[in-house]
mmCIF entry with sequence, helices, sheets and N, C-alpha, C, O atoms, coordinates in Angstrom:
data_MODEL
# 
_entry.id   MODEL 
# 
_entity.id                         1 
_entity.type                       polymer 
_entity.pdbx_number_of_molecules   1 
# 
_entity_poly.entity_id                      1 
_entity_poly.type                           'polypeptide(L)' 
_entity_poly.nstd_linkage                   no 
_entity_poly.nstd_monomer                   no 
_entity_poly.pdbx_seq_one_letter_code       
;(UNK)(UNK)(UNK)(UNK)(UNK)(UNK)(UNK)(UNK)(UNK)(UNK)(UNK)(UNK)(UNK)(UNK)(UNK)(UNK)
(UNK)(UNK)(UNK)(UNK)(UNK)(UNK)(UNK)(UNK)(UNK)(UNK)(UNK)(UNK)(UNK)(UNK)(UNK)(UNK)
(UNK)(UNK)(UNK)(UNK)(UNK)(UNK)(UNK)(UNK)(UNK)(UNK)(UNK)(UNK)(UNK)(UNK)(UNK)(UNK)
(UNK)(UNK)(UNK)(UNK)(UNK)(UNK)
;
_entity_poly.pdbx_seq_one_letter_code_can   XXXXXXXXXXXXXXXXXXXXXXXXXXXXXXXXXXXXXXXXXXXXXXXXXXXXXX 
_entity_poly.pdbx_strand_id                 A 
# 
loop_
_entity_poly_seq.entity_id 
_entity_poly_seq.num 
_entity_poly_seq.mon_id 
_entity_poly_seq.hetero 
1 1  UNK n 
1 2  UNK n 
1 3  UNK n 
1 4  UNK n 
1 5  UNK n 
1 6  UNK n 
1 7  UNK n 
1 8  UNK n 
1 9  UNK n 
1 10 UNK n 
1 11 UNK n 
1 12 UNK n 
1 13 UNK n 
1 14 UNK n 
1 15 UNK n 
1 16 UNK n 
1 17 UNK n 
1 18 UNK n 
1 19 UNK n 
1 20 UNK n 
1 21 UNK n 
1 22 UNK n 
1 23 UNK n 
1 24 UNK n 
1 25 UNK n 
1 26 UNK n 
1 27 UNK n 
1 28 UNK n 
1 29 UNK n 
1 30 UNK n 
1 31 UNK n 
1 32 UNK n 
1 33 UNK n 
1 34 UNK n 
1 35 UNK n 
1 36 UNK n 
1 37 UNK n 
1 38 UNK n 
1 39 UNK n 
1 40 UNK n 
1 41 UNK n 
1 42 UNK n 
1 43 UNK n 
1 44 UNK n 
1 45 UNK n 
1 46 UNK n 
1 47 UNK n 
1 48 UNK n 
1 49 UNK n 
1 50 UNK n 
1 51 UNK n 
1 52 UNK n 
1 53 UNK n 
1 54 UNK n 
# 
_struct_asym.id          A 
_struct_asym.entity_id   1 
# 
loop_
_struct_conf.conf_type_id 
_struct_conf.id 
_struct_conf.pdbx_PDB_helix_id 
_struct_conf.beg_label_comp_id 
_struct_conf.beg_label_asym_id 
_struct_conf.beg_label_seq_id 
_struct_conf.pdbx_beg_PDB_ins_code 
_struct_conf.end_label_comp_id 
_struct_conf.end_label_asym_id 
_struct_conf.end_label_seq_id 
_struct_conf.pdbx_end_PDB_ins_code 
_struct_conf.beg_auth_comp_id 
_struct_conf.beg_auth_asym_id 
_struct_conf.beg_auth_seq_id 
_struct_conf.end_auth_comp_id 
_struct_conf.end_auth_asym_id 
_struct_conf.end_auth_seq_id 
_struct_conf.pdbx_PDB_helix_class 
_struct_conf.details 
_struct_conf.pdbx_PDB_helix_length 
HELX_P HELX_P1 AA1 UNK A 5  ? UNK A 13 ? UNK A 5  UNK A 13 1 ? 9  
HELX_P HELX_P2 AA2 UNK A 26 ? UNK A 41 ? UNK A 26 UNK A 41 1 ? 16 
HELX_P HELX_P3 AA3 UNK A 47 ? UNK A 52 ? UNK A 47 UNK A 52 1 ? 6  
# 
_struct_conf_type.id          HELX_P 
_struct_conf_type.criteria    ? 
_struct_conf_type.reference   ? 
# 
loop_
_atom_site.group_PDB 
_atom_site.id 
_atom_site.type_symbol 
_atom_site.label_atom_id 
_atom_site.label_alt_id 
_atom_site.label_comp_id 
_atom_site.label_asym_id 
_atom_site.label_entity_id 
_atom_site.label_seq_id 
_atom_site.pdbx_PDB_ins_code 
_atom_site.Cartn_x 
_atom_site.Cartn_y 
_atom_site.Cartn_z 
_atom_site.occupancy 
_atom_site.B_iso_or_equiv 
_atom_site.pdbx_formal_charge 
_atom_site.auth_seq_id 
_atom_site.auth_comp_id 
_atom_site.auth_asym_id 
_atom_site.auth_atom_id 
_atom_site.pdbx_PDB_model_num 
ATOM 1   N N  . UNK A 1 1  ? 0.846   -1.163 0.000  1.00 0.00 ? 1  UNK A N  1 
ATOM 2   C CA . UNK A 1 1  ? 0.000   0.000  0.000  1.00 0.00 ? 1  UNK A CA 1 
ATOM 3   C C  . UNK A 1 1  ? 0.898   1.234  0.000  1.00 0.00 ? 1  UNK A C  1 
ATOM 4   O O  . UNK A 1 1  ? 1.701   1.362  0.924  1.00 0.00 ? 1  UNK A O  1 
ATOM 5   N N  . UNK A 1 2  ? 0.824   2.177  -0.991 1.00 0.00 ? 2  UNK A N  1 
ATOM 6   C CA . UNK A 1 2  ? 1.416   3.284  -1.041 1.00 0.00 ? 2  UNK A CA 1 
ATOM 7   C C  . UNK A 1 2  ? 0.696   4.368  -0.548 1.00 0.00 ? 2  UNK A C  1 
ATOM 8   O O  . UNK A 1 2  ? -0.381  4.717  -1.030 1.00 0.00 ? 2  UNK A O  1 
ATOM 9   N N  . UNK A 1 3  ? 1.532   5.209  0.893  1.00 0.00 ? 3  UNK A N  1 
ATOM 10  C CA . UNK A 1 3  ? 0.499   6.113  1.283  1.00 0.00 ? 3  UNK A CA 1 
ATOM 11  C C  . UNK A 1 3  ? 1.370   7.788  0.572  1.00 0.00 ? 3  UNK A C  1 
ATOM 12  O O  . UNK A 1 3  ? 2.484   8.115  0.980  1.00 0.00 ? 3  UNK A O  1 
ATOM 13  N N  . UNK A 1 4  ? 0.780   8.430  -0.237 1.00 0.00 ? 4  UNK A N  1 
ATOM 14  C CA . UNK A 1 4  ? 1.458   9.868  0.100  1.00 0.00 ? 4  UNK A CA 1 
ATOM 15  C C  . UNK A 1 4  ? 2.249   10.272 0.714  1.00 0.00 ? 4  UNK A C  1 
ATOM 16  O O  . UNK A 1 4  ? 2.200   9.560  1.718  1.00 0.00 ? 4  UNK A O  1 
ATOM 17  N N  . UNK A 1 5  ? 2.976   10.931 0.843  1.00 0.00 ? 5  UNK A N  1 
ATOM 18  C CA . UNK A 1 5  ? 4.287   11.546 1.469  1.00 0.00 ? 5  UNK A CA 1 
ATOM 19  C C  . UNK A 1 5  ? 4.015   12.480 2.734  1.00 0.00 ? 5  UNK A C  1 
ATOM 20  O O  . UNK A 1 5  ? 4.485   12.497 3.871  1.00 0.00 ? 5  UNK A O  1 
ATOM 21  N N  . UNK A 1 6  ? 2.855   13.418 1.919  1.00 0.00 ? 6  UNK A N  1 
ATOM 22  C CA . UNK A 1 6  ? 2.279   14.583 2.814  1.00 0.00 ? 6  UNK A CA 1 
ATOM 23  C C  . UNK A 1 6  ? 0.884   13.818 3.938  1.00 0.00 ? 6  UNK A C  1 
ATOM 24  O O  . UNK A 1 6  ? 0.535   14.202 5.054  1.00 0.00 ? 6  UNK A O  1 
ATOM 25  N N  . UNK A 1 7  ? 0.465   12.909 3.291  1.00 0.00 ? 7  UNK A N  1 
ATOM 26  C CA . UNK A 1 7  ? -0.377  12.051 4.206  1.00 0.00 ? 7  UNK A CA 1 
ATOM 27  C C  . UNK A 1 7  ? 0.242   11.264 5.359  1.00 0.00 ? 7  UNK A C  1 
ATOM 28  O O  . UNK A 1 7  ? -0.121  11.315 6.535  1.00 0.00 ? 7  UNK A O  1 
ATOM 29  N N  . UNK A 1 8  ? 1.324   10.458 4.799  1.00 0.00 ? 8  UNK A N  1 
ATOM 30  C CA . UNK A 1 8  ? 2.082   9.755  6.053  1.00 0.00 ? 8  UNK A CA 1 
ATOM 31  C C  . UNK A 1 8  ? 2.883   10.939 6.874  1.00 0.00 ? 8  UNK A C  1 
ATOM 32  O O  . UNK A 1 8  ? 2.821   11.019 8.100  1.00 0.00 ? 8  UNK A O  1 
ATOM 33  N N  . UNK A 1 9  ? 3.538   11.723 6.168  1.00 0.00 ? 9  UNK A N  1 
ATOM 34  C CA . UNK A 1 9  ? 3.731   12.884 7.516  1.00 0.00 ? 9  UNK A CA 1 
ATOM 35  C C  . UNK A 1 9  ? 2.899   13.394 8.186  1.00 0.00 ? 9  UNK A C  1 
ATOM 36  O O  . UNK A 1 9  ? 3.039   13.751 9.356  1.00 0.00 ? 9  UNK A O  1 
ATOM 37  N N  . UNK A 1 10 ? 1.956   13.485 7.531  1.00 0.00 ? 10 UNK A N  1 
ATOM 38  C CA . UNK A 1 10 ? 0.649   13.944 8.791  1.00 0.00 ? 10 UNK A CA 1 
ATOM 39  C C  . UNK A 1 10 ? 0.463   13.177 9.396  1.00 0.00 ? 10 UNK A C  1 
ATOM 40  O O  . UNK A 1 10 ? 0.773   13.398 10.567 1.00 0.00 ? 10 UNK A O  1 
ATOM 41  N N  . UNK A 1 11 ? -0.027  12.043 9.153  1.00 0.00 ? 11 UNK A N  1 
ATOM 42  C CA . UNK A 1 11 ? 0.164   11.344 10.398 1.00 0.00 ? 11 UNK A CA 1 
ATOM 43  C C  . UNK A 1 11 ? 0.804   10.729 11.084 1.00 0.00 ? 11 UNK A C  1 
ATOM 44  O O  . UNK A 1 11 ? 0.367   10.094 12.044 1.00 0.00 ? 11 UNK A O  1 
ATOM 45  N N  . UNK A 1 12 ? 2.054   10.794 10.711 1.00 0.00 ? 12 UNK A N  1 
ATOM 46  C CA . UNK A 1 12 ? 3.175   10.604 11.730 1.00 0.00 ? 12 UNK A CA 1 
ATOM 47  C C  . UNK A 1 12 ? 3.434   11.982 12.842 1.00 0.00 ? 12 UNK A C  1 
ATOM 48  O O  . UNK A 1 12 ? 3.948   11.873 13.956 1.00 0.00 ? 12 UNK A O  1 
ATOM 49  N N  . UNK A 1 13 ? 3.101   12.847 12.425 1.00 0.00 ? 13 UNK A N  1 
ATOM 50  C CA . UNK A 1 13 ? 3.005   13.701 12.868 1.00 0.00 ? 13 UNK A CA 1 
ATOM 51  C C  . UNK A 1 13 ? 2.172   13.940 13.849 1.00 0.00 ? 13 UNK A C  1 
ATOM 52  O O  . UNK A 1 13 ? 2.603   14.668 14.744 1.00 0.00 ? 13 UNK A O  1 
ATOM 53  N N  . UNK A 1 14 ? 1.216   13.583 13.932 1.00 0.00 ? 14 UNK A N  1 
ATOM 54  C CA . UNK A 1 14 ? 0.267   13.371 14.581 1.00 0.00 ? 14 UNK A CA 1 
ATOM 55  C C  . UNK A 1 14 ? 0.041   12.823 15.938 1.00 0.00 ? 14 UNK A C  1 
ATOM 56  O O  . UNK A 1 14 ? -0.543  13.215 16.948 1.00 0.00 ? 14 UNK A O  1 
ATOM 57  N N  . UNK A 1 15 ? 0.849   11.566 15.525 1.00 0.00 ? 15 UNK A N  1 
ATOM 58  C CA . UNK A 1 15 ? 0.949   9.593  16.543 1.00 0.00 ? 15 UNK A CA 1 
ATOM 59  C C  . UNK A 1 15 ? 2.186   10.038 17.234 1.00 0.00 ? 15 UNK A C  1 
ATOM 60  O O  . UNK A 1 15 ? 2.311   9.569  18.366 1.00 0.00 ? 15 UNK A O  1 
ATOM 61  N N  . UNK A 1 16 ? 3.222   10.907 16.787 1.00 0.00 ? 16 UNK A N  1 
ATOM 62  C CA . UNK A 1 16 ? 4.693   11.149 17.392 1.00 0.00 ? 16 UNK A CA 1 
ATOM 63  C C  . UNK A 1 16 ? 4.134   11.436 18.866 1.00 0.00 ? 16 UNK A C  1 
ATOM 64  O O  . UNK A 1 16 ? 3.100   11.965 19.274 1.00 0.00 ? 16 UNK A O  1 
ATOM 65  N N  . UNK A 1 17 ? 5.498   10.740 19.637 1.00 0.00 ? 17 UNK A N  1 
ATOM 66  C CA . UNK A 1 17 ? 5.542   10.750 20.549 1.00 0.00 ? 17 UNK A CA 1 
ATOM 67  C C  . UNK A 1 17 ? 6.808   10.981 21.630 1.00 0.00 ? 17 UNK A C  1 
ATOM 68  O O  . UNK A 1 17 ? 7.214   9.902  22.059 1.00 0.00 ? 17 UNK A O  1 
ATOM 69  N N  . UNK A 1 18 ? 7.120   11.491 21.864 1.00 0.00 ? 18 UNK A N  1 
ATOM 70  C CA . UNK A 1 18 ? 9.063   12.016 22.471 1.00 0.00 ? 18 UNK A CA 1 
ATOM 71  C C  . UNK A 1 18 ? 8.666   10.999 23.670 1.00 0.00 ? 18 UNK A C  1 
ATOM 72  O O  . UNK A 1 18 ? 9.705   10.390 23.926 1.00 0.00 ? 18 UNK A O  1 
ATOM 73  N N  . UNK A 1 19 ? 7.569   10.519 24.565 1.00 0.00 ? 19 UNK A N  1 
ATOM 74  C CA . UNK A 1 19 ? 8.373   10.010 25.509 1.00 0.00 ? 19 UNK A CA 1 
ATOM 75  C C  . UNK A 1 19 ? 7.774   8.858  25.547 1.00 0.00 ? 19 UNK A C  1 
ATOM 76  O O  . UNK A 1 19 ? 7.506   8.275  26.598 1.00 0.00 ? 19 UNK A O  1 
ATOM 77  N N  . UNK A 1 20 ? 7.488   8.394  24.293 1.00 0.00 ? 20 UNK A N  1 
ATOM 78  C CA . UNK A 1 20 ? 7.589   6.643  24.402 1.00 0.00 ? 20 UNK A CA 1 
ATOM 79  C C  . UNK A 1 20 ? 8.660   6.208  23.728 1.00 0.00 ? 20 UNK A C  1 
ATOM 80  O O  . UNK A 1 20 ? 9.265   6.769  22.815 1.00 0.00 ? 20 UNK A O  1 
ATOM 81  N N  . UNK A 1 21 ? 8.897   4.966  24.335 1.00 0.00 ? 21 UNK A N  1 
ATOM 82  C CA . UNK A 1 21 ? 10.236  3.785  23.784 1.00 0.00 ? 21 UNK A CA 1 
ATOM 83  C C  . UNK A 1 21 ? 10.476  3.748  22.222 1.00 0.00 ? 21 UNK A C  1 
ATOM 84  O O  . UNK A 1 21 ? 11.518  3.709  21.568 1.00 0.00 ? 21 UNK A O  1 
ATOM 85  N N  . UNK A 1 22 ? 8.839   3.778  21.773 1.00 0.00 ? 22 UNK A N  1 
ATOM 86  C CA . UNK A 1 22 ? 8.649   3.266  20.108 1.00 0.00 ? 22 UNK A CA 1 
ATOM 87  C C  . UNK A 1 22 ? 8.282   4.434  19.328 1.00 0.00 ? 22 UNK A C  1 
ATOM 88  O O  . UNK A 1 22 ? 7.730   4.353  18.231 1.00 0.00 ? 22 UNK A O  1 
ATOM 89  N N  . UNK A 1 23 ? 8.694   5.875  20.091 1.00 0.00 ? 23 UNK A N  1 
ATOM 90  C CA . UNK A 1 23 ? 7.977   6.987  19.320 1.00 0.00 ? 23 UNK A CA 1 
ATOM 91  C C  . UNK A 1 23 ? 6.976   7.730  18.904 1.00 0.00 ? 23 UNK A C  1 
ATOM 92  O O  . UNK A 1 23 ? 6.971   8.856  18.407 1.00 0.00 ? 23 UNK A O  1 
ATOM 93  N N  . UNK A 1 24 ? 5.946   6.836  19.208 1.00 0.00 ? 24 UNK A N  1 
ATOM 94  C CA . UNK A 1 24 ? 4.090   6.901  18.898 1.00 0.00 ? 24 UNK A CA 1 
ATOM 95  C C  . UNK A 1 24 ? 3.558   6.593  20.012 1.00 0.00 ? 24 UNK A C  1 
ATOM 96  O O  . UNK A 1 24 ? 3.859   5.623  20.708 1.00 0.00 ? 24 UNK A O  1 
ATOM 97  N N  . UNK A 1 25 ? 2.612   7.535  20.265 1.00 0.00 ? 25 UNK A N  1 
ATOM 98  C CA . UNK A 1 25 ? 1.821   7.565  21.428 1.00 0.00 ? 25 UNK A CA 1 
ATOM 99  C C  . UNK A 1 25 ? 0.421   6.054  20.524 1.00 0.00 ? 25 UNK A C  1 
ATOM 100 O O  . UNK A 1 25 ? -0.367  5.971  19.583 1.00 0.00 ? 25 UNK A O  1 
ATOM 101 N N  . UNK A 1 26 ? 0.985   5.173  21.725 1.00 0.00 ? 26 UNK A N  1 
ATOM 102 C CA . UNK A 1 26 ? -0.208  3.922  21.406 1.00 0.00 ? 26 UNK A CA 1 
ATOM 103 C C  . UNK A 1 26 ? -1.623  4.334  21.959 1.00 0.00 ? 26 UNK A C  1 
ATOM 104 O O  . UNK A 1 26 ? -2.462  3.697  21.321 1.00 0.00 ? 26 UNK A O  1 
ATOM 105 N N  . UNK A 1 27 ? -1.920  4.742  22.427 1.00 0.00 ? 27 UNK A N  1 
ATOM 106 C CA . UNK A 1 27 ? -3.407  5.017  22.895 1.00 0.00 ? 27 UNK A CA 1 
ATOM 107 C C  . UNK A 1 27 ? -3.508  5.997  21.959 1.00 0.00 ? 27 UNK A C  1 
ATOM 108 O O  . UNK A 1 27 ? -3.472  5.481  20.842 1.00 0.00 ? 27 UNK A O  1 
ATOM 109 N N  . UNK A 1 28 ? -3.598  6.962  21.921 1.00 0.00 ? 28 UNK A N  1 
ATOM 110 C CA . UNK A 1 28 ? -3.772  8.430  20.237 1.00 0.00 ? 28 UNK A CA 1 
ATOM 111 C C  . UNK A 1 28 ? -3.754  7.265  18.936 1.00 0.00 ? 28 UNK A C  1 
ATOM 112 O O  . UNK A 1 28 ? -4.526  7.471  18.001 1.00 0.00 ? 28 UNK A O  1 
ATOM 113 N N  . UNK A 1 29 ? -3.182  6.486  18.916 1.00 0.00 ? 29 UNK A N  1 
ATOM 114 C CA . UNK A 1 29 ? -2.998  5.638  17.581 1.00 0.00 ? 29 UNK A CA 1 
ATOM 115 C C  . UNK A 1 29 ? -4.106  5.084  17.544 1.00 0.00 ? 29 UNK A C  1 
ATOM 116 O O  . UNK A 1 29 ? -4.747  5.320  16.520 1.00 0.00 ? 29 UNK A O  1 
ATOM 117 N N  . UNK A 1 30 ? -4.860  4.039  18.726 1.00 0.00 ? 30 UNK A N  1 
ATOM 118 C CA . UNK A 1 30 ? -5.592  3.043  18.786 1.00 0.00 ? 30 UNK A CA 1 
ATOM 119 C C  . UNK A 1 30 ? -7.345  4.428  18.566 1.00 0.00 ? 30 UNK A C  1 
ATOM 120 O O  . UNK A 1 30 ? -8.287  4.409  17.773 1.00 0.00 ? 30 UNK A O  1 
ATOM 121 N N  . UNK A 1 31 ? -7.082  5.115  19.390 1.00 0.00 ? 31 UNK A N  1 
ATOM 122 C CA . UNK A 1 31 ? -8.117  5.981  18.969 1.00 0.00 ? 31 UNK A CA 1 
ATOM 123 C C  . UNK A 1 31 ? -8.475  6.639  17.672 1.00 0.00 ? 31 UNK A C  1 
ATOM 124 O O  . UNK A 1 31 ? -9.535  7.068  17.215 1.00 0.00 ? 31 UNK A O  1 
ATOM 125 N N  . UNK A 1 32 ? -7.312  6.583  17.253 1.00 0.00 ? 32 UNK A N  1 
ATOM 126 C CA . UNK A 1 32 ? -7.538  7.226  15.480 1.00 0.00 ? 32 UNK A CA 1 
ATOM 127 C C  . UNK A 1 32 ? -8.189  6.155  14.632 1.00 0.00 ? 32 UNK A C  1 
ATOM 128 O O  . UNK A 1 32 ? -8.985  6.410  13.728 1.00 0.00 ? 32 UNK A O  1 
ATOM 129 N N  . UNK A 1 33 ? -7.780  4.877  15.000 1.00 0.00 ? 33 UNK A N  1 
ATOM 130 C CA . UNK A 1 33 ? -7.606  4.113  14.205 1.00 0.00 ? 33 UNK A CA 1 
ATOM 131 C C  . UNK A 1 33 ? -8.704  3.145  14.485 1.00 0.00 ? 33 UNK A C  1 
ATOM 132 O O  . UNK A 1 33 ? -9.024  2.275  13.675 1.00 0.00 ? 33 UNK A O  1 
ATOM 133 N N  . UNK A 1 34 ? -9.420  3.347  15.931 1.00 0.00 ? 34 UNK A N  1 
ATOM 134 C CA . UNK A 1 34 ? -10.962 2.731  16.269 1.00 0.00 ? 34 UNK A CA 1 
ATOM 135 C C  . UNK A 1 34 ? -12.088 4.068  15.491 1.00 0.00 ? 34 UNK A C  1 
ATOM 136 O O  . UNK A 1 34 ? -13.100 3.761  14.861 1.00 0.00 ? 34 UNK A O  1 
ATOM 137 N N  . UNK A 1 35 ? -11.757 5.120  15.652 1.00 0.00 ? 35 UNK A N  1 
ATOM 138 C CA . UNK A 1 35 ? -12.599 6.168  14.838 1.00 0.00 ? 35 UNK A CA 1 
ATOM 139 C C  . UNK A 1 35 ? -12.842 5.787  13.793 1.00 0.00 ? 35 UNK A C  1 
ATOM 140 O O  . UNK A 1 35 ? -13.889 5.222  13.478 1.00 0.00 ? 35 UNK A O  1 
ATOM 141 N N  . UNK A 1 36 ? -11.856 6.048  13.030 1.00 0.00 ? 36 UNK A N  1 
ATOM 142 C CA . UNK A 1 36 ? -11.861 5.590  11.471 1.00 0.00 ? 36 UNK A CA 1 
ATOM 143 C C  . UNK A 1 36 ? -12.518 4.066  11.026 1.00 0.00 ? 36 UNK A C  1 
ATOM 144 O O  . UNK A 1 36 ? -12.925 4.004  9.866  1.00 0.00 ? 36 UNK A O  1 
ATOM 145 N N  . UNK A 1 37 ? -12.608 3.229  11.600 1.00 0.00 ? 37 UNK A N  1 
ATOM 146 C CA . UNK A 1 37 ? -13.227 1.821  11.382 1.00 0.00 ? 37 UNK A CA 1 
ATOM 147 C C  . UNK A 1 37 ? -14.597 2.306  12.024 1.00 0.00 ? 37 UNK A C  1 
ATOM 148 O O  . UNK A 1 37 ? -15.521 1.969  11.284 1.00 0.00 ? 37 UNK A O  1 
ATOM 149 N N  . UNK A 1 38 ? -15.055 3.012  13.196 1.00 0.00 ? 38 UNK A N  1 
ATOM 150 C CA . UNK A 1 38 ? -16.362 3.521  13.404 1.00 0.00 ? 38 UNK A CA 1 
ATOM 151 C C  . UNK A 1 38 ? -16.857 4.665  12.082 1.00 0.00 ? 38 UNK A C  1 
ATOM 152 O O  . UNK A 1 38 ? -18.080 4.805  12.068 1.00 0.00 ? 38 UNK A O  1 
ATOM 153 N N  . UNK A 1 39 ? -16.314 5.264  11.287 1.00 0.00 ? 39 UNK A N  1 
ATOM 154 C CA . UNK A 1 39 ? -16.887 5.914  10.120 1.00 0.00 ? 39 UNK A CA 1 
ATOM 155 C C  . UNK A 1 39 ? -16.665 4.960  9.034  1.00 0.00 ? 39 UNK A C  1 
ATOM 156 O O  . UNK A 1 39 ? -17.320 5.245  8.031  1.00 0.00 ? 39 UNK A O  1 
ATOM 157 N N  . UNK A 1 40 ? -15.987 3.982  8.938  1.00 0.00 ? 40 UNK A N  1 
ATOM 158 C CA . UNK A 1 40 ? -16.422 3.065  7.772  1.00 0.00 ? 40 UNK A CA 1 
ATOM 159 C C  . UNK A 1 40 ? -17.393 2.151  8.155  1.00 0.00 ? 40 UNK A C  1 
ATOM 160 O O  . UNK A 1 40 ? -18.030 1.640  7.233  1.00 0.00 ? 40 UNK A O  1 
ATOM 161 N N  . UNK A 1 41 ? -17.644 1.841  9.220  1.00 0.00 ? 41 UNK A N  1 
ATOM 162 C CA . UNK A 1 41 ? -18.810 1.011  9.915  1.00 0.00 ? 41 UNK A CA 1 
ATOM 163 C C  . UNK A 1 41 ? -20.145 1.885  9.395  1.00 0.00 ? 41 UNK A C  1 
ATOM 164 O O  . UNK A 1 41 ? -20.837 1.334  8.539  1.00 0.00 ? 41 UNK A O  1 
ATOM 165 N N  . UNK A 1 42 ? -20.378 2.658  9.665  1.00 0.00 ? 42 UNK A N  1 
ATOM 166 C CA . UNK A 1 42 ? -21.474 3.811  9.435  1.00 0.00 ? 42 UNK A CA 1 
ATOM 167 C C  . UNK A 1 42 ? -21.637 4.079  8.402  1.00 0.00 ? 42 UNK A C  1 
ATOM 168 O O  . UNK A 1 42 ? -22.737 4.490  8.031  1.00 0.00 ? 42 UNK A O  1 
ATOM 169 N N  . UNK A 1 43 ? -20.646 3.946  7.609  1.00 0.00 ? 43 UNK A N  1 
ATOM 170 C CA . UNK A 1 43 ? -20.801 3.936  5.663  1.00 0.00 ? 43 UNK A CA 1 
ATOM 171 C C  . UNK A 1 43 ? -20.820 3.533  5.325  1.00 0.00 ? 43 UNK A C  1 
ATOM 172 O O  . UNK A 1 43 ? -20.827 3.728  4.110  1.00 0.00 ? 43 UNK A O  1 
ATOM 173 N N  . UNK A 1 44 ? -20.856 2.297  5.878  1.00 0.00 ? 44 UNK A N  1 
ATOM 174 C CA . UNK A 1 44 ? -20.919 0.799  4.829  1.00 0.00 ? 44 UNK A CA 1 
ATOM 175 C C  . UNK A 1 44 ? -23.074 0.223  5.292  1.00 0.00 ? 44 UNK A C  1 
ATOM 176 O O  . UNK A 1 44 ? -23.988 -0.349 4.699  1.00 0.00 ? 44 UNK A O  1 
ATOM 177 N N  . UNK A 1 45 ? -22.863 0.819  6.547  1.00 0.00 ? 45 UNK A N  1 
ATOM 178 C CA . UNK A 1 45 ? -24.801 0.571  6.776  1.00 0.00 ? 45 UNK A CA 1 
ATOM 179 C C  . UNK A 1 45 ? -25.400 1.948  6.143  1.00 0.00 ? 45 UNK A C  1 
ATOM 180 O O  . UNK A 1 45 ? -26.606 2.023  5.904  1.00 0.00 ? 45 UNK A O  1 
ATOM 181 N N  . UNK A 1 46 ? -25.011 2.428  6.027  1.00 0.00 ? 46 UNK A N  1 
ATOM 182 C CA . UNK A 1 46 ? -25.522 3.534  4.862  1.00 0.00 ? 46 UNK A CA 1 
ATOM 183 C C  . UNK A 1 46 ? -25.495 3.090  3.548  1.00 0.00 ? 46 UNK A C  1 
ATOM 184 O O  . UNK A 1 46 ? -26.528 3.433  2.971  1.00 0.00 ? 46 UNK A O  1 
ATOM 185 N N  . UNK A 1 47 ? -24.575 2.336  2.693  1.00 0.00 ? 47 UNK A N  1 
ATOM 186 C CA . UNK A 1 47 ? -24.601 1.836  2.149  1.00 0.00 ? 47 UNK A CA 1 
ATOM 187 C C  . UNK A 1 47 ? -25.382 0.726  1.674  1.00 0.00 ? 47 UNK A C  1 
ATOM 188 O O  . UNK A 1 47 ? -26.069 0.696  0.654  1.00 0.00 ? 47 UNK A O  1 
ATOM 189 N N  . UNK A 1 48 ? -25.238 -0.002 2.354  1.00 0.00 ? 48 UNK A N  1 
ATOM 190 C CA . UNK A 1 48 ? -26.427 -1.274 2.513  1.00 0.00 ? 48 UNK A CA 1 
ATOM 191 C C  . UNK A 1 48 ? -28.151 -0.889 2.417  1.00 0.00 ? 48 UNK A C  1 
ATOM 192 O O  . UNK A 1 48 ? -29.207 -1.375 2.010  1.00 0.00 ? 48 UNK A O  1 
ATOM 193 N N  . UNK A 1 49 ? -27.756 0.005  2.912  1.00 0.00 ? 49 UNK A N  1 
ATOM 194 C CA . UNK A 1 49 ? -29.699 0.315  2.911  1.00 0.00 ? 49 UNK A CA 1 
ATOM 195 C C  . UNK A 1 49 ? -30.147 1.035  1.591  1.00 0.00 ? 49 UNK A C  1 
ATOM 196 O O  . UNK A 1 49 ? -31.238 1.067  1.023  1.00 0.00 ? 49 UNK A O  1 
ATOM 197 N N  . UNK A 1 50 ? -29.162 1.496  1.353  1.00 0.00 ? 50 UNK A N  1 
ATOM 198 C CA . UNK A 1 50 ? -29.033 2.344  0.086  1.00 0.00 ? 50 UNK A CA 1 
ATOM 199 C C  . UNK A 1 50 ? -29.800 1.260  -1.050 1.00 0.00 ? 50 UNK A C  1 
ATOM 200 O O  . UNK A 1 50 ? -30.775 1.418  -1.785 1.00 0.00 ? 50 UNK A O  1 
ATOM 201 N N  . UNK A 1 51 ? -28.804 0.007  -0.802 1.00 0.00 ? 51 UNK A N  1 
ATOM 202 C CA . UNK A 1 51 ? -28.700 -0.801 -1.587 1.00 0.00 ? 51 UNK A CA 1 
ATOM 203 C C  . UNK A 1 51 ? -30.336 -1.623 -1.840 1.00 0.00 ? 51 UNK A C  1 
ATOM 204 O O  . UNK A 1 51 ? -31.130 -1.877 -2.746 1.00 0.00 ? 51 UNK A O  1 
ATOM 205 N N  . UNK A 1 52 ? -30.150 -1.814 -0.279 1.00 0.00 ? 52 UNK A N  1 
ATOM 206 C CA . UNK A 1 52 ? -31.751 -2.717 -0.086 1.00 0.00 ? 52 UNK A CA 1 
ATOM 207 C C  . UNK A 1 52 ? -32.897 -2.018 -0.960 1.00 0.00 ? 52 UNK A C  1 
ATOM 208 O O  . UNK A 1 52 ? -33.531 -2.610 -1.834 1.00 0.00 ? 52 UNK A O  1 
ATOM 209 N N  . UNK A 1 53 ? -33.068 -0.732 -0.620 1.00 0.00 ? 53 UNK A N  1 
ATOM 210 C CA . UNK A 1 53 ? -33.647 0.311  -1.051 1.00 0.00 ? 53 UNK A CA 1 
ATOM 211 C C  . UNK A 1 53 ? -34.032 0.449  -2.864 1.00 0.00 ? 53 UNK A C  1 
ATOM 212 O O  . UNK A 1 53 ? -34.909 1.116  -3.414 1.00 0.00 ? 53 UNK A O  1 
ATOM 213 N N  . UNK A 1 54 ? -33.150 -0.324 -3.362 1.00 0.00 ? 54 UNK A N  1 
ATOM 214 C CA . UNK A 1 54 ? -33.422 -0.523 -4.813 1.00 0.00 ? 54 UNK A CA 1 
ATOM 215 C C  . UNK A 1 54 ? -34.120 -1.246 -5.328 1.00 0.00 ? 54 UNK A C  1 
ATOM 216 O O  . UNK A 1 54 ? -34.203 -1.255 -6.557 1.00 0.00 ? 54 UNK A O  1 
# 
């Protein structure tokens, strides 16, 4: 998967972290990244009904 340059710096930018071991704050990560699967969850049953709907 190829992400953008200006996209993966943003969000590296983002997840950075100075005082963890691995650099990225893991909880900020896990929250971005449970959000984002909660708005594809929600667009995909939007979707579906869309669908039924035909």
């Amino acid at each position: 998967m190829e992400v953008p340059k200006d996209v993966y710096d943003a969000i590296a930018g983002e997840i950075a972290s100075a005082d963890s071991p691995v650099g990225i704050d893991a909880k900020k990560t896990h929250v971005i990244i449970l959000h984002r699967l909660q708005q594809i969850e929600e667009r995909l049953v939007r979707i579906e009904r869309a669908l039924k709907e035909r």
